[in-house]
ZAMARGU-4260 file (C-alpha; in steps of 0.2 Angstrom, whole numbers, plus 5000, padded with zeros to 4 digits):
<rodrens>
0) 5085/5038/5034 | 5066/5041/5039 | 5051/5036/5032 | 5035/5046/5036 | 5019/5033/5038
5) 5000/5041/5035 | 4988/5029/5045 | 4968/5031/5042 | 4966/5018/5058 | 4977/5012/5071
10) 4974/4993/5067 | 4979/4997/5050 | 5001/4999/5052 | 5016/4993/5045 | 5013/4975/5049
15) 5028/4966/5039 | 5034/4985/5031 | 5041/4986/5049 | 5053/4973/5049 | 5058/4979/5031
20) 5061/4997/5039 | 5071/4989/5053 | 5080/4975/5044 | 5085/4987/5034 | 5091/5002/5046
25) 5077/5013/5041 | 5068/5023/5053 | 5050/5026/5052 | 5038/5038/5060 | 5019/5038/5059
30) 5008/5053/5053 | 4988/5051/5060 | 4980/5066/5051 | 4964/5060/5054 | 4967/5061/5073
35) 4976/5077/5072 | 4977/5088/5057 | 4996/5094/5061 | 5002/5077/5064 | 5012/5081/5047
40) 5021/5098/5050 | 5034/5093/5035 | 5033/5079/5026 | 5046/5084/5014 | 5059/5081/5027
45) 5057/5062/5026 | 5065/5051/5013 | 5050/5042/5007 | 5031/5042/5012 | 5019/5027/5015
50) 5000/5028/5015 | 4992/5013/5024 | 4973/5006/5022 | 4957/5013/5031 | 4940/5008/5030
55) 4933/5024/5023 | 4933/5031/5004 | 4946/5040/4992 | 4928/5050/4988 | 4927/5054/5005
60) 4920/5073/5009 | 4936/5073/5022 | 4949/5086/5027 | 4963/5072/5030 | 4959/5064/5014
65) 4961/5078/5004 | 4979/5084/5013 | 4984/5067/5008 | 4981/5069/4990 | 4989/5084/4991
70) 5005/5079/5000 | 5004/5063/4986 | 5005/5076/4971 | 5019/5087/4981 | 5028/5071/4984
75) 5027/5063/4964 | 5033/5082/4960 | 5049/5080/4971 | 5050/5063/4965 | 5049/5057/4984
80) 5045/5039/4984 | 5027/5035/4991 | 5021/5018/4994 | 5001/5016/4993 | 4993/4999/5002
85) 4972/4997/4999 | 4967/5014/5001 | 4984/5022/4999 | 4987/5015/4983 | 4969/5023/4978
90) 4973/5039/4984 | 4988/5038/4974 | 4978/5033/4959 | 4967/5049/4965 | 4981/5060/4967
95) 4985/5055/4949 | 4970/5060/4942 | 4961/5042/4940 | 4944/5038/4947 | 4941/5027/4961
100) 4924/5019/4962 | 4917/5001/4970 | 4923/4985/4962 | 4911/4973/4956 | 4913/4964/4971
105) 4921/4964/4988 | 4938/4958/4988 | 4939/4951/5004 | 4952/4933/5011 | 4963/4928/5005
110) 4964/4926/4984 | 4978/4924/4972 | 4987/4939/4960 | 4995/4937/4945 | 5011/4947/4939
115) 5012/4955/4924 | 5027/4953/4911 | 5032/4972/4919 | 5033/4967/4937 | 5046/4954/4932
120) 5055/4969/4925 | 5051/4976/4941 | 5064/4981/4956 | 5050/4975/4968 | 5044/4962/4961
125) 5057/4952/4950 | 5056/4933/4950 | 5040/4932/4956 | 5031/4928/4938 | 5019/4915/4945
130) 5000/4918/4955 | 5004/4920/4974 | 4993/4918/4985 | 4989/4936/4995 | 4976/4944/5011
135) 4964/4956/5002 | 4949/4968/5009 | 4943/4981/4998 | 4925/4986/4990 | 4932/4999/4977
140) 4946/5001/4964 | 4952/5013/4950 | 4957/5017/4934 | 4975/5015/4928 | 4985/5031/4929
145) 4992/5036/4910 | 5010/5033/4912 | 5011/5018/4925 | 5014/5002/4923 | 5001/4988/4927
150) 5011/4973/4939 | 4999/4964/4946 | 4980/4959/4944 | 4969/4946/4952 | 4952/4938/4946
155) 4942/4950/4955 | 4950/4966/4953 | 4963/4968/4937 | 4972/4984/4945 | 4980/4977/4959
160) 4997/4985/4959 | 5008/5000/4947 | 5022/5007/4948 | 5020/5027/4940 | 5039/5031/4936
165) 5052/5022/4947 | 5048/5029/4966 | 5028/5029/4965 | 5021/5011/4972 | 5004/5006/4971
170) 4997/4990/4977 | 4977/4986/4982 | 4979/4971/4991 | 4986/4969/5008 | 5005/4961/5007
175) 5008/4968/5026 | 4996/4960/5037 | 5002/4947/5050 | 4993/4934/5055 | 4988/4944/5072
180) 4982/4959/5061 | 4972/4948/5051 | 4964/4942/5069 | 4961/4959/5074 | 4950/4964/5057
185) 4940/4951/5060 | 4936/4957/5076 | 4934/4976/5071 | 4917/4984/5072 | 4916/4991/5055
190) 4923/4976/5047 | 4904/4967/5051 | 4897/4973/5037 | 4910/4967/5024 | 4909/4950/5034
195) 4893/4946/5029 | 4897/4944/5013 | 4911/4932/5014 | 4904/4916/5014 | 4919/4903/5018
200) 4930/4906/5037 | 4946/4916/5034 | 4960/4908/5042 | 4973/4925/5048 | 4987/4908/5048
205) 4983/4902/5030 | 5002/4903/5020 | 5008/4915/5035 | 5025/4907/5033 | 5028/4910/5013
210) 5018/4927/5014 | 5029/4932/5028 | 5045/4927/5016 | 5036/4937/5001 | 5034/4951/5012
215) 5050/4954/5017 | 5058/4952/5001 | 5046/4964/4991 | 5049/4978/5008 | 5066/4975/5008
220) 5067/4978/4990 | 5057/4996/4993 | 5068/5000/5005 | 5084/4995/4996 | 5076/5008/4982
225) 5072/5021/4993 | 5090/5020/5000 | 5098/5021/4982 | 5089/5033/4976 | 5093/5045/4994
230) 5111/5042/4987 | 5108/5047/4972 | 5100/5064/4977 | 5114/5066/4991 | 5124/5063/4977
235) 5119/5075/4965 | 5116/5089/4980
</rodrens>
């Protein structure tokens, strides 16, 4: 199994998605389109598709932006699974024809979310019914795409995660940083701007441990889907 990984800036990875991948025997590759437009040859070889966060717009005027809203729409029409993160997941609302525009605020540190009554219907997110506490940094959101199924929303921002159908993940908040990845954002040049804005410290080690735990289980879960439903098309080949 493979997993094809868009990234929109190199401190922006995996994080805890990698251990999922691995624990899980699931290969992974990563796709830079904005370095290199043919970075992508064929992304319908892969067995699922993930789009990371970046610190530019799902409005943006940009050649990599628009291929990735169009692989989105190639993928939910070959019912590939596609997993969004911050910018990913609005691409994904984009992709699905939704508008993405600023929040009212900046999201930005750590803030809880609240699960819907779907998310503990939810493959991913079963059991987990009560606010957890999770790392955010976003300005924008987007409308709900006609179809999906809201699973999680915070006081700042009510579209924080969907699921549209049962292999197209959406989440806006950040459920893969590490603490170190936290550290690095911080020190990220274009990060200064949205810093100015936050008026209390953000600690990259506050509720590492139970966020790592949260992590893992919600990855692990993805990549226990994407591997069922690889057998059931294998199956069905």
């Amino acid at each position: 199994m493979r997993v094809l990984t868009f990234r929109h800036v190199l401190h922006e990875h995996l994080g805890w998605i990698a251990t999922a991948l691995d624990e899980s025997g699931v290969a992974y590759d990563y796709a830079d389109l904005y370095a290199s437009p043919e970075a992508a040859s064929d992304v319908a070889q892969p067995d699922a598709l993930i789009f990371m966060g970046g610190p530019m717009s799902a409005n943006d005027d940009l050649p990599f932006i628009h291929r990735e809203i169009e692989l989105i729409r190639d993928a939910i029409a070959r019912r590939q699974p596609v997993l969004g993160i911050c910018l990913g997941a609005q691409l994904i609302a984009k992709a699905l024809g939704c508008a993405v525009y600023p929040n009212a605020v900046k999201e930005i540190g750590w803030a809880p979310v609240i699960f819907t009554e779907a998310a503990r219907r939810d493959p991913l997110f079963a059991g987990l019914s009560g606010p957890e506490i999770v790392f955010h940094w976003h300005a924008e959101t987007f409308d709900l795409p006609q179809g999906s199924e809201l699973l999680a929303s915070s006081a700042q921002c009510r579209h924080q995660a969907f699921r549209f159908g049962d292999r197209i993940y959406a989440l806006q908040f950040h459920l893969e940083v590490t603490p170190a990845m936290i550290a690095q954002w911080l020190r990220e040049d274009e990060s200064c701007g949205a810093l100015r804005e936050v008026h209390e410290p953000i600690d990259p080690h506050a509720d590492a441990v139970h966020n790592e735990a949260l992590a893992r289980t919600v990855f692990g879960r993805w990549c226990d889907l994407v591997k069922a439903q690889r057998s059931v098309c294998g199956a069905s080949s």
